[in-house]
Structure formats: structure tokens, C-alpha cells
PyMOL commands that place a pseudoatom at each C-alpha (Angstrom):
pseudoatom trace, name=CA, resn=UNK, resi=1, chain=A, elem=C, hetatm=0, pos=[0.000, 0.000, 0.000]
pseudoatom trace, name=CA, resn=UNK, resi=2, chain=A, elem=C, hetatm=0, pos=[2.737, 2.633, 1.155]
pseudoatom trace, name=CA, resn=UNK, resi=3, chain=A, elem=C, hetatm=0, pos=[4.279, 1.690, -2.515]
pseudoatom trace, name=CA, resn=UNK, resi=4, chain=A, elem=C, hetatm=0, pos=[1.171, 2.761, -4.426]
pseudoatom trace, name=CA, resn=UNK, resi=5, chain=A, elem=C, hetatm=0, pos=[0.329, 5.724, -1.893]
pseudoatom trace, name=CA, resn=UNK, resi=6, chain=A, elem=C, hetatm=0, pos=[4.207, 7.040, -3.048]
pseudoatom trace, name=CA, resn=UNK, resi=7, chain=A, elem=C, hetatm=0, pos=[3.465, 6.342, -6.976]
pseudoatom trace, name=CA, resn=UNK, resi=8, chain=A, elem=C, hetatm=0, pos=[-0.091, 8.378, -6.524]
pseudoatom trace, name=CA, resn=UNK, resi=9, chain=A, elem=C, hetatm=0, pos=[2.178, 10.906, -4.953]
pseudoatom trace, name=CA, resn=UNK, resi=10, chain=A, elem=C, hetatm=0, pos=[4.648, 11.443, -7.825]
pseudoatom trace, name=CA, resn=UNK, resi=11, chain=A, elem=C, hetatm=0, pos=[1.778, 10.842, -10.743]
pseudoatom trace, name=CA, resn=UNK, resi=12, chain=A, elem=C, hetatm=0, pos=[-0.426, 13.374, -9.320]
pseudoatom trace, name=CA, resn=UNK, resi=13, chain=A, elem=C, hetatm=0, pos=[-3.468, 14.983, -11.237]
pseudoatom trace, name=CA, resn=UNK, resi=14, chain=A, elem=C, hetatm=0, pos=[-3.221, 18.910, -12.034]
pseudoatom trace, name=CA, resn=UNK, resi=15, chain=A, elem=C, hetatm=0, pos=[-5.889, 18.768, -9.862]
pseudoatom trace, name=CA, resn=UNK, resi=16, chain=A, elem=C, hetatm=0, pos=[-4.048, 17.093, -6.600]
pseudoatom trace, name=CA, resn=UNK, resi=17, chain=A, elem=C, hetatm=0, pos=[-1.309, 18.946, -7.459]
pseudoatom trace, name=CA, resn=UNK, resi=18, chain=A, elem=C, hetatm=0, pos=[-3.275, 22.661, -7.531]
pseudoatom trace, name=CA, resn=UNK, resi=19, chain=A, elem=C, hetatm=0, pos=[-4.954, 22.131, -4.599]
pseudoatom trace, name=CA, resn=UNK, resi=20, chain=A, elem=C, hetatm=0, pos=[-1.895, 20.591, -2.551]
pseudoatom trace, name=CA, resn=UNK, resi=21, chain=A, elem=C, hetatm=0, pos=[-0.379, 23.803, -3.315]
pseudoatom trace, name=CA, resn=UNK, resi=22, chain=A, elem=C, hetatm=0, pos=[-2.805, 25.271, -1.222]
pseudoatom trace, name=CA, resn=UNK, resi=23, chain=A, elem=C, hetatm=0, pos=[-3.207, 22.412, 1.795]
pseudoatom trace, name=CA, resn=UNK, resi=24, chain=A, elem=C, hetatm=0, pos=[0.304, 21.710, 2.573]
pseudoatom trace, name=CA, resn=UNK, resi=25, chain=A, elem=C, hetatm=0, pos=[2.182, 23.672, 5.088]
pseudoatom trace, name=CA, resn=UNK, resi=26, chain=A, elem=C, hetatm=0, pos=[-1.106, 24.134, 7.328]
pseudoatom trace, name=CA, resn=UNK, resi=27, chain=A, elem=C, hetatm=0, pos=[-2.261, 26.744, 4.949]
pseudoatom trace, name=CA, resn=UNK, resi=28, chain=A, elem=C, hetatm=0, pos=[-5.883, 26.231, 6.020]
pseudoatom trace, name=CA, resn=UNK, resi=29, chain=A, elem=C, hetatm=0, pos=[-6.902, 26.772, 9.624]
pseudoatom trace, name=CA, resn=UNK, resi=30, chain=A, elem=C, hetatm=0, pos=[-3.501, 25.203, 10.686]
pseudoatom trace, name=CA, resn=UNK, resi=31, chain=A, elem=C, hetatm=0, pos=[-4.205, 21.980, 9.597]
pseudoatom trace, name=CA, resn=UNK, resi=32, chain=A, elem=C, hetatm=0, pos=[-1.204, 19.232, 9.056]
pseudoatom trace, name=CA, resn=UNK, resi=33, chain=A, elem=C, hetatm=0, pos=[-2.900, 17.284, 5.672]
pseudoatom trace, name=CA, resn=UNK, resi=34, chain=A, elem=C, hetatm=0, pos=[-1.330, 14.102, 3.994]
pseudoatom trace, name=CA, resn=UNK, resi=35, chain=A, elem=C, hetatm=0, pos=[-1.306, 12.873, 0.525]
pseudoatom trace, name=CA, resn=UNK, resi=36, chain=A, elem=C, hetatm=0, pos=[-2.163, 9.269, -0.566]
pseudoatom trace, name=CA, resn=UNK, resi=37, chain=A, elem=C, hetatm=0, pos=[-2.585, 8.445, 3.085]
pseudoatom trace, name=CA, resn=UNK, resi=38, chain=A, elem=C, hetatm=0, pos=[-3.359, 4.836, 3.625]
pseudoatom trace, name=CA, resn=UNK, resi=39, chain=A, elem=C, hetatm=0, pos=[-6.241, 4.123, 5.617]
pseudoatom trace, name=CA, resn=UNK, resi=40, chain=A, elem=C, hetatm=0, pos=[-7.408, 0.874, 6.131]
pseudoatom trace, name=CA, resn=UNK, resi=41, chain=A, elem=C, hetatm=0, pos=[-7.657, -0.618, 2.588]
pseudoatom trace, name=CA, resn=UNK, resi=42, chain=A, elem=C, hetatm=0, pos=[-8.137, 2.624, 1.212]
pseudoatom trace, name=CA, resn=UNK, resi=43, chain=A, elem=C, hetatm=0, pos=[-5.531, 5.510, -0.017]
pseudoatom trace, name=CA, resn=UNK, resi=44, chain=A, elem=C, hetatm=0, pos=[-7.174, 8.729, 0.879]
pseudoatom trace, name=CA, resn=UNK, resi=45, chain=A, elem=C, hetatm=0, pos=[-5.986, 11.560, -1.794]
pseudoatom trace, name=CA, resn=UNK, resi=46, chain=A, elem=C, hetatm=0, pos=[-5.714, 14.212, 1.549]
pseudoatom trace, name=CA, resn=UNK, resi=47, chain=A, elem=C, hetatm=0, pos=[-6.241, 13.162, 4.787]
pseudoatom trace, name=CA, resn=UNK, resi=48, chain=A, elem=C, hetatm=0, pos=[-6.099, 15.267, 8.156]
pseudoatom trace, name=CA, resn=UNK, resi=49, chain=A, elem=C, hetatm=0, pos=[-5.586, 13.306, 11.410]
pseudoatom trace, name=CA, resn=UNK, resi=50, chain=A, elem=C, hetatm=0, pos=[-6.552, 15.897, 13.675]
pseudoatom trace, name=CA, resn=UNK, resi=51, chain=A, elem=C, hetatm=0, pos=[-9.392, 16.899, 12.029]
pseudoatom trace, name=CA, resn=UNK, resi=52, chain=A, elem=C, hetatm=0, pos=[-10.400, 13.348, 10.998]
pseudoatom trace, name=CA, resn=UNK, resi=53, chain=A, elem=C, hetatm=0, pos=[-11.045, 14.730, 7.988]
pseudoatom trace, name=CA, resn=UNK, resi=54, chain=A, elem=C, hetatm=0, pos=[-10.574, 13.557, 4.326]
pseudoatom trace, name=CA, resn=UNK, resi=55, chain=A, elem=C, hetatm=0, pos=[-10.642, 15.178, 1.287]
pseudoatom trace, name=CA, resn=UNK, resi=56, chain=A, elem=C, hetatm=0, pos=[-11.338, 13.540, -2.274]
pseudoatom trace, name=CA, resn=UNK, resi=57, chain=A, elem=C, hetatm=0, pos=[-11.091, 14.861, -5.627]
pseudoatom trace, name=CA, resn=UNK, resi=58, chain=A, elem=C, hetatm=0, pos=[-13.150, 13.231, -8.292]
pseudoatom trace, name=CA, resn=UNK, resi=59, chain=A, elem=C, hetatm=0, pos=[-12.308, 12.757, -11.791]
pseudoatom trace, name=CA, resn=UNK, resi=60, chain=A, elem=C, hetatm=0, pos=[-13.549, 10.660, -14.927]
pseudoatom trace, name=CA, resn=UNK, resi=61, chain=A, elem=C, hetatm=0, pos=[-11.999, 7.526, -12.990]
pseudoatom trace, name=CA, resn=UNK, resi=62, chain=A, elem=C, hetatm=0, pos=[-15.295, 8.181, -10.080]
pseudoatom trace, name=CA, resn=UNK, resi=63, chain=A, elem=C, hetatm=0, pos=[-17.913, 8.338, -13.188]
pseudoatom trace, name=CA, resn=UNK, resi=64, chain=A, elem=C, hetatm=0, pos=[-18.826, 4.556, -12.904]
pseudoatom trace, name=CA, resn=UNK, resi=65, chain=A, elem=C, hetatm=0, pos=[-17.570, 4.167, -9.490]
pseudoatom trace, name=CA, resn=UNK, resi=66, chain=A, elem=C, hetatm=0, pos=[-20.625, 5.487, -7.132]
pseudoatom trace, name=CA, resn=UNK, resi=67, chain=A, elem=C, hetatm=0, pos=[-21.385, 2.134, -5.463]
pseudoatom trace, name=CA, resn=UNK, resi=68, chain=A, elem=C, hetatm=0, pos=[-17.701, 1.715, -4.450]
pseudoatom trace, name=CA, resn=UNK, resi=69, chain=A, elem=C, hetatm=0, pos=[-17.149, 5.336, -3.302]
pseudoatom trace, name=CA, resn=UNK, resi=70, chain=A, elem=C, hetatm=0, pos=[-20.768, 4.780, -1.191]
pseudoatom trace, name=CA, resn=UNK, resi=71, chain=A, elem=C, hetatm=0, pos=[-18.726, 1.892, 0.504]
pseudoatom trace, name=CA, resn=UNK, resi=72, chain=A, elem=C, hetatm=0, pos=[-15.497, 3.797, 0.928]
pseudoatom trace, name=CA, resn=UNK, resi=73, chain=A, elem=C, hetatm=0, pos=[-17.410, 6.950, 2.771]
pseudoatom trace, name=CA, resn=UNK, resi=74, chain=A, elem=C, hetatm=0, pos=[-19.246, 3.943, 4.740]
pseudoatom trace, name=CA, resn=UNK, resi=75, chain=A, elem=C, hetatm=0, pos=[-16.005, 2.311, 5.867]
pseudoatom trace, name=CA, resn=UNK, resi=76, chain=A, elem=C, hetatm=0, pos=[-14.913, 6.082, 6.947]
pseudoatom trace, name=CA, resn=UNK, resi=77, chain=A, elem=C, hetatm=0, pos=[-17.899, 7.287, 8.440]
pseudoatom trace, name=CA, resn=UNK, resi=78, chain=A, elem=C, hetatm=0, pos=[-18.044, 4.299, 10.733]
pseudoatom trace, name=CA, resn=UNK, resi=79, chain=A, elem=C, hetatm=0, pos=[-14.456, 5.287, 12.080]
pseudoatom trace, name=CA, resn=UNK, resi=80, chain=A, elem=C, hetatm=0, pos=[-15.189, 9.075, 12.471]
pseudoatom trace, name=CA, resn=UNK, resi=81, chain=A, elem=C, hetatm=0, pos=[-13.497, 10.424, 9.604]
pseudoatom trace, name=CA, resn=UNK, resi=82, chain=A, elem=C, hetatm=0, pos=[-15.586, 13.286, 7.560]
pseudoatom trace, name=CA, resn=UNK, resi=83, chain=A, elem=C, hetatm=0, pos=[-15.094, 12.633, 3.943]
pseudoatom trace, name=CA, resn=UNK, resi=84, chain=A, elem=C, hetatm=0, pos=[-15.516, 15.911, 1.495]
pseudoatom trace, name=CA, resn=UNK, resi=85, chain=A, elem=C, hetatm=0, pos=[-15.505, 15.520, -2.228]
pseudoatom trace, name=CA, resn=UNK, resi=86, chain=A, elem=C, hetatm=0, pos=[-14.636, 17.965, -5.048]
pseudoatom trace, name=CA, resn=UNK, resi=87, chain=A, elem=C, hetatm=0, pos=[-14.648, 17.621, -8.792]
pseudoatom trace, name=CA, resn=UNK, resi=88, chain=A, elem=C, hetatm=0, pos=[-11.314, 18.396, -10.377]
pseudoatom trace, name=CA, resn=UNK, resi=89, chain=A, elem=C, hetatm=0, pos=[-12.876, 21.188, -12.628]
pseudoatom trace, name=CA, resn=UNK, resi=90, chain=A, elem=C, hetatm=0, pos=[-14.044, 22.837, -9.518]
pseudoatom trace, name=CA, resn=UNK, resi=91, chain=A, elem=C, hetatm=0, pos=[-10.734, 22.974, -8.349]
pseudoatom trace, name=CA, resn=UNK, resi=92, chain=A, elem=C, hetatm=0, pos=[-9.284, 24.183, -11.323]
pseudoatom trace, name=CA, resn=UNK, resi=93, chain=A, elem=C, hetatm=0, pos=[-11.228, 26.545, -12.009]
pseudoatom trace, name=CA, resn=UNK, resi=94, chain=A, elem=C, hetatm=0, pos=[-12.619, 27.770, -8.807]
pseudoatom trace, name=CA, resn=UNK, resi=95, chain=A, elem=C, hetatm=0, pos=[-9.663, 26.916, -6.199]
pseudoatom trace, name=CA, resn=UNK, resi=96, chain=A, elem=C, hetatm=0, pos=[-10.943, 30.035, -3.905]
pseudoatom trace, name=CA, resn=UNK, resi=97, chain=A, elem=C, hetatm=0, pos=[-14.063, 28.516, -3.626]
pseudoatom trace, name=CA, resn=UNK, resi=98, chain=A, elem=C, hetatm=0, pos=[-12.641, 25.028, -2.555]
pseudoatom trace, name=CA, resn=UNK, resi=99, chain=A, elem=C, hetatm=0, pos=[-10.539, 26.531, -0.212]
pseudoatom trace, name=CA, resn=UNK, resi=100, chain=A, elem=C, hetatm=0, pos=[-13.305, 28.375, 1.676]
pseudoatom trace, name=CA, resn=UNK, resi=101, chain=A, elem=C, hetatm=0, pos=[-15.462, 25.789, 1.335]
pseudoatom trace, name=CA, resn=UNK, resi=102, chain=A, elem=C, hetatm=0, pos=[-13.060, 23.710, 3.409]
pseudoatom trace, name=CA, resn=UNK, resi=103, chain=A, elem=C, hetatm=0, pos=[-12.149, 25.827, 6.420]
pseudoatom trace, name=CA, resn=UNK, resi=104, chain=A, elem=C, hetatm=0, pos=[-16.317, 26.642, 6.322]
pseudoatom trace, name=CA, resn=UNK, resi=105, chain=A, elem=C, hetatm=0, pos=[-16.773, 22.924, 6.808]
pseudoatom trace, name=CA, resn=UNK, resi=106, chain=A, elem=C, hetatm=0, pos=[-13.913, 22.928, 9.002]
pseudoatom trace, name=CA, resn=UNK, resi=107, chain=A, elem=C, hetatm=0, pos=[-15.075, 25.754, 11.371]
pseudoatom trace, name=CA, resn=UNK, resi=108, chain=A, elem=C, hetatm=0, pos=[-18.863, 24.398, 11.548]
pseudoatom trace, name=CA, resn=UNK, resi=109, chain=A, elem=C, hetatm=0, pos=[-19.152, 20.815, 11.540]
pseudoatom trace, name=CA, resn=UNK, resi=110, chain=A, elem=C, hetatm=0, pos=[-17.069, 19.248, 14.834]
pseudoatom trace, name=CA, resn=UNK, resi=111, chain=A, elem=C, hetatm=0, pos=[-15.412, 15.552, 13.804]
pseudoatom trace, name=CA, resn=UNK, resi=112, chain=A, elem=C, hetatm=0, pos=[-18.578, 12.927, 14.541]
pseudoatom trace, name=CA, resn=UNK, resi=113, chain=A, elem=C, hetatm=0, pos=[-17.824, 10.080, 16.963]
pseudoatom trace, name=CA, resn=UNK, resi=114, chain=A, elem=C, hetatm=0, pos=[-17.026, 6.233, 15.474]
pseudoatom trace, name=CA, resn=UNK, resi=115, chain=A, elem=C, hetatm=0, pos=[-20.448, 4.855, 15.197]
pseudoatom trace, name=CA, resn=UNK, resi=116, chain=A, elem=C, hetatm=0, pos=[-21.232, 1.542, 16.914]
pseudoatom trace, name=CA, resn=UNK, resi=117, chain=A, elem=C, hetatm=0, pos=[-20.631, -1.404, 14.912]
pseudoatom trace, name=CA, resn=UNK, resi=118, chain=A, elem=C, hetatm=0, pos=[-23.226, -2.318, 12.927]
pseudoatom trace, name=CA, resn=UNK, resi=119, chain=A, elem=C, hetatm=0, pos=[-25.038, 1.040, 12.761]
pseudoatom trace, name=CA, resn=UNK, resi=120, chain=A, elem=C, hetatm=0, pos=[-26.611, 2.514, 10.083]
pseudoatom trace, name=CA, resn=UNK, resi=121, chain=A, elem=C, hetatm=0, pos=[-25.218, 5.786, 7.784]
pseudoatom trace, name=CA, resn=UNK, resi=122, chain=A, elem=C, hetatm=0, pos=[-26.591, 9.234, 8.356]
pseudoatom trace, name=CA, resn=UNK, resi=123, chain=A, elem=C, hetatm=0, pos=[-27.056, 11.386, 5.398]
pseudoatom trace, name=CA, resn=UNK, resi=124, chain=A, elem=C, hetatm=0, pos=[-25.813, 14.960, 4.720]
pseudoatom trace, name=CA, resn=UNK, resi=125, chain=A, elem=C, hetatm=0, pos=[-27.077, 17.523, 2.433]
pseudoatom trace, name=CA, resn=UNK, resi=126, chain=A, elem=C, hetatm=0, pos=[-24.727, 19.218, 0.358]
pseudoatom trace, name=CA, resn=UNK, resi=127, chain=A, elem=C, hetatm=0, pos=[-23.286, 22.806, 2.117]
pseudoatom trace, name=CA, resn=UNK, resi=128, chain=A, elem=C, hetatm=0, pos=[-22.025, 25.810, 0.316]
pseudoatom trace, name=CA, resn=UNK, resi=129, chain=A, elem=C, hetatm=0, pos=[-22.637, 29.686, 1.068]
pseudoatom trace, name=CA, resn=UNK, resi=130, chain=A, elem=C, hetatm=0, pos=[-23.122, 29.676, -3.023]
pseudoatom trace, name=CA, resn=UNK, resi=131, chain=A, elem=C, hetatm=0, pos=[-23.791, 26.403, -4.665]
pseudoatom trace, name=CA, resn=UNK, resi=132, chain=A, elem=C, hetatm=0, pos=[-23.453, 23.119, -4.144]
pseudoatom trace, name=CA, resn=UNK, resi=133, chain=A, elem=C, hetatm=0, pos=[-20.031, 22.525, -4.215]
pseudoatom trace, name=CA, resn=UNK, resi=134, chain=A, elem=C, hetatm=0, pos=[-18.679, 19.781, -1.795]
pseudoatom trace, name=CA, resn=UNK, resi=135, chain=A, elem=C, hetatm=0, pos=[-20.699, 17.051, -0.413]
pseudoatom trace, name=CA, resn=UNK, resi=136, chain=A, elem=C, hetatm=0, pos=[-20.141, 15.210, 2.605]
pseudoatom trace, name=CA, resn=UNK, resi=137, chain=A, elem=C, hetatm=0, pos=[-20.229, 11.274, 2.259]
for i in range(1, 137): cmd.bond("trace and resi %d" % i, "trace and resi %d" % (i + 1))
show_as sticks, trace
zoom trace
């Protein structure tokens, strides 16, 4: 896993790479984020540990992919971590937007506790102050 999490590093998207640009160095309310973090038997494309937070971007290889991205948010819910995703053209084109979207998110919604084993999966409505641009899964 750490293998492929260091080849998704180096063969990043213009998209991953844009809005790392703008994550790393805790750029955005402090926070320490990590590329291609492995977690469980998932790679996360950011991840925040303090925050319990996870950030995806989604690109034409998440068109035909819903059911297994439902499982993946499942598998993170029900361990606590928040999972926000973006569409690569909304990052590169509207990296502002991301950006506040995030610390907004950030600021507002505290990390949920682990649900019990077994439990069944909340839903979210999507949040932005303009549009619809993240949604939490």
C-alpha cells in the first residue's frame, strides 16, 4: 500500500497537485494534511488526522464508481473520519471557492464520533454559502 500511496504521490493529477499547493504547510486553519494516506484498505488523496477529515477529488476515474465510493465513505464514516468531495474542474477553475469551502466545513461541523458497529449511515445535504459545491459522504 505505502508503494502505491508514493506512486499516486509522484503521478499526481493537475488537480491534486493545484490544490496541494494550497493544503500543505497548514495553509488552512492550521491543519497538518497528507497525501495518498493509507487508511485501512483505502488511499485517501488528503487526509487530516486531527481533524479526521478527508478530502477527495473526483475525476472521470469516479464516473462509474458510485457504489464503491458509497462503501469507501461507509467504511470512513463508521471510524469518524468526515469525507468531502470535489470535482477536479471545480478545483481548477474555482480553487478560492474550494478553499473556503473547506475551512467553512472545518469551522462548523465538529469531527462525529465512530459509530457503533453495525449502525446505520446518516445522510448529509450538500453545504455551500453559493452552490453546491462539496458534499459530505
Amino acid at each position: 500500500m505505502r508503494n502505491r500511496a508514493r506512486a499516486l504521490r509522484h503521478d499526481a493529477t493537475p488537480a491534486e497537485r493545484k490544490l496541494w499547493v494550497a493544503l500543505h504547510n497548514q495553509q488552512v486553519e492550521g491543519l497538518k494534511f497528507r497525501r495518498q494516506f493509507p487508511l485501512g484498505p483505502y488511499l485517501a488523496d488528503f487526509f487530516c488526522i486531527s481533524a479526521q477529515l478527508v478530502i477527495e477529488l473526483e475525476g472521470a476515474s469516479h464516473i462509474d464508481s458510485a457504489e464503491a465510493d458509497a462503501r469507501r465513505g461507509a467504511w470512513m464514516r463508521a471510524r469518524g473520519i468526515r469525507v468531502l468531495r470535489f470535482s477536479n474542474a471545480d478545483v481548477l477553475a474555482n480553487l478560492e471557492g474550494v478553499i473556503t469551502a473547506i475551512r467553512e466545513f472545518v469551522r462548523t461541523t465538529p469531527p462525529p464520533a465512530p459509530l457503533p458497529q453495525g449502525e446505520g449511515e446518516s445522510s448529509f445535504s450538500a453545504f455551500s454559502p453559493r452552490r453546491a459545491l462539496f458534499s459530505h459522504v
